[in-house]
C-alpha positions, 0 to 999 in steps of 0.5 A: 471460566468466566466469574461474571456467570458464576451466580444464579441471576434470581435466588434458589429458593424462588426458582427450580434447578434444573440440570440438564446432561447435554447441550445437543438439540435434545437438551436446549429444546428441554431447556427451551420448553422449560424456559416457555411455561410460565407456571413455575419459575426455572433456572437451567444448567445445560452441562456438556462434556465438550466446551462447545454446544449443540451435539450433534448439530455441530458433529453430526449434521454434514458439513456440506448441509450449509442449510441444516448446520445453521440450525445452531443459530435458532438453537443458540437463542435458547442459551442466551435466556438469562435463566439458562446457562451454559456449563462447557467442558464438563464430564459427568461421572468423571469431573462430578458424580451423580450425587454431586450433581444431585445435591446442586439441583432440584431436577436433572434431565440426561440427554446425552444421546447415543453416541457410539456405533453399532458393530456388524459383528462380521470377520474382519470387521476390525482390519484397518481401512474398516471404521464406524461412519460415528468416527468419520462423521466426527472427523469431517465435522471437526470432533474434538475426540476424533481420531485423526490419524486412524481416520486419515489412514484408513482414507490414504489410498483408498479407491473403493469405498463401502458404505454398509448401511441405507439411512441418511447417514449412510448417504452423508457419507457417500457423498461426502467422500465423492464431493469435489474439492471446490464443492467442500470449500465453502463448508466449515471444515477443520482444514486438514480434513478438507485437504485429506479428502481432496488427496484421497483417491476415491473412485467408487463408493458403493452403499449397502443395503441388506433389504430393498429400496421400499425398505431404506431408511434415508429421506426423499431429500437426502436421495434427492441430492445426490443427483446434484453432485458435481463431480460424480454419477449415482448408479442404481441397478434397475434389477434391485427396483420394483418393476413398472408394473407393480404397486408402488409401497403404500408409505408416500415417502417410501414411493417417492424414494422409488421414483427418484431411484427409477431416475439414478437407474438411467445413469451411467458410468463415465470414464475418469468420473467417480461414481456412488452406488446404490445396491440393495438386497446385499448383506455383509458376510465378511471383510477380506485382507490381511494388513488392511481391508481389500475386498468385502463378501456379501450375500444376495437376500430376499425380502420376506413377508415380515419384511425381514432380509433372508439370504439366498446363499448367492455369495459376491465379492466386491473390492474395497480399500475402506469400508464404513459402517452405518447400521446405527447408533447406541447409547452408553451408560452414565455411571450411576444411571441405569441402562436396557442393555437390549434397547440401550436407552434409559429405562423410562415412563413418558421420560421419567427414568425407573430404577428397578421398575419404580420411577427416580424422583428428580430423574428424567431423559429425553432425546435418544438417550430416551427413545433410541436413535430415531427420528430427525432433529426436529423430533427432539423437540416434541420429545423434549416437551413430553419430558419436560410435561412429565417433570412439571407434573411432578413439580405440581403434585409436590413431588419436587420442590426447591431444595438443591444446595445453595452453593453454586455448581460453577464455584464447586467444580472449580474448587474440584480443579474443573474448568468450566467453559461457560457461555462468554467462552463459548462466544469467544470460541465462536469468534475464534472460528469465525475469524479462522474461516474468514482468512479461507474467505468461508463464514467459519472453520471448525476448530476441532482440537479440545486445547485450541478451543479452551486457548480460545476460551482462556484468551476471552478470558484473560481479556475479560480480566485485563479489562477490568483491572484497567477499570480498577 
């Protein structure tokens, strides 16, 4: 958008081009270790689909996670390097095919993460009220791609929830569906959603696991938190925990999660104050209803030698108004960029990517996209070091060489009709919700729909332009 980061700051020949596919943490951590080393000159393209940074930072993390969120405040360092720039709005495959891509750069590292959900592959699985905890975590967290209407429908009414799935996105979800409305104020919330959930009537949530608690996946601070909501009771069944006399896992962290868990099974429920449940060695068999989802049965499982969950045919049905999916993320493939369809992951070597087994010069992944959806934020930073490692590699053994075409990628996608969100739009977008959250006395309020944000974009902009023709 803005002409003033149309060009490379040091010329093409002298420095490395490096596009990277992906302006979540995975990307700027790739961007920012490349940026670090001092043994070969670089400049960076962080190319996003979205006119916003971050990721999942922004669309992932809990907006009631103040502390977490803000994390986007390190991160943003990393785009203000006068050799990084920031390429919003961007759709790779769509708005520029690989080749394209290829052709501007010397190097490219695809981060683009696992953004879709897994499916239970369970009848009634695609009844009304049963949606991917993706689609509602994008919802609450502002995704311009969010659908609304669904999301908002499937909420209407809904006075049992289930959450299928122990991780912490799982937990992310329960509580955000049981928080008060004054708990969820303060958050930077689109406020359409605040006002969807402060409507909906949620009594109960119960959150699913299909083996026991020494096998959940969620962190001892996430469980931990929940002993501090406001407005609703944790409930554990004491007879889906170890007992005092046996010995605790041997994991620390999986031990400190059965501790906490002894605490919530103590709790009891109260009259007129919802309650989120925790049930383990439950397995989804199937979801009931005709119009919508009413009800979901479940099996009671064991838990073998191999730590794999057995079902003991004991079949229970549980009511449910909404049930929501949380067993995991998948990668999609980019067009033109091979996918383990077993793994969903780009085939890799220490994240040089292979095709057909044999490593594709120039080509490398990191983040998800690379290992999996595993790990927290934090482990994108580490992964991003073991690429970047990798590319330096093969920049020193002379297998990659400044090569990539003189011509800026800014001015080609323009001249493709693509509107490049660049950095100054992006800060105006930033100020634009800082001021929206500062008239609800909140520090921001996320701007969830695609156009509003490119309004925001255009309008720094056209000020930009003004300013320098007062000058002229």
């Amino acid at each position: 958008m803005s002409d003033a980061e149309d060009t490379a700051t040091t010329p093409a020949a002298r420095r490395l081009r490096v596009a990277i596919v992906g302006a979540g943490p995975a990307g700027i951590y790739a961007a920012e270790a490349l940026m670090r080393q001092t043994d070969v000159p670089v400049a960076v393209d962080l190319i996003d689909r979205l006119p916003t940074p971050f990721g999942l930072v922004r669309h992932g993390i809990a907006p009631d996670h103040l502390k977490m969120r803000a994390l986007r405040n390190t991160l943003h360092g990393v785009l203000d390097h006068e050799h990084v720039r920031f390429v919003g709005n961007v759709e790779i495959g769509t708005d520029l095919d690989l080749h394209e891509l290829r052709d501007h750069v010397d190097a490219v590292i695809y981060t683009y993460g696992a953004s879709r959900d897994r499916a239970l592959s369970i009848e009634g699985e695609e009844l009304p009220g049963s949606i991917a905890a993706t689609d509602l975590v994008g919802w609450y967290c502002g995704h311009p791609d969010a659908d609304r209407e669904r999301i908002e429908k499937a909420l209407a009414g809904a006075r049992s929830a289930i959450v299928i799935g122990v991780g912490n996105v799982a937990l992310d979800v329960g509580r955000v569906l049981v928080r008060t409305p004054e708990e969820l104020e303060p958050t930077d919330m689109p406020q359409h959603v605040l006002d969807a959930l402060a409507a909906a009537p949620v009594e109960s949530v119960t959150v699913l696991g299909r083996r026991g608690p020494a096998q959940a996946t969620f962190t001892a601070k996430e469980l931990g938190e929940l002993g501090e909501l406001a407005g609703a009771t944790v409930l554990v069944d004491p007879a889906d925990l170890p007992g005092e006399d046996e010995p605790p896992p041997a994991d620390r962290l999986r031990a400190k999660n059965i501790g906490i868990l002894r605490g919530y099974a103590d709790h009891t429920a109260e009259p007129g104050r919802p309650t989120l449940a925790l049930r383990f060695y439950a397995r989804p068999v199937r979801l009931l209803g005709e119009d919508r989802v009413t009800g979901i049965e479940v099996e009671r499982t064991a838990v073998d030698a191999e730590g794999r969950a057995v079902g003991t045919g004991e079949i229970t049905t549980l009511p449910a108004d909404l049930v929501v999916r949380s067993v995991g993320y998948r990668g999609l493939p980019l067009p033109g960029l091979p996918l383990d369809t077993g793994t969903n992951t780009v085939p890799n070597e220490a994240g040089r990517v292979l095709r057909e087994g044999v490593p594709s010069t120039g080509e490398y992944v990191a983040g998800w996209i690379k290992r999996g959806p595993t790990g927290v934020v934090g482990t994108n930073k580490h992964d991003a070091r073991e690429t970047v490692t990798t590319l330096l590699a093969d920049v020193q053994a002379g297998t990659i060489t400044p090569h990539g075409d003189p011509d800026d990628l800014v001015r080609t996608l323009r001249a493709k009709g693509v509107d490049p969100v660049l950095l100054a739009n992006w800060k105006a977008i930033d100020a634009a919700e800082t001021a929206l959250g500062a008239t609800r006395g909140r520090e921001r309020t996320t701007m969830h729909e695609r156009e509003a944000l490119l309004a925001a974009a255009r309008a720094a902009q056209a000020a930009e332009e003004a300013e320098e023709g007062a000058r002229d």
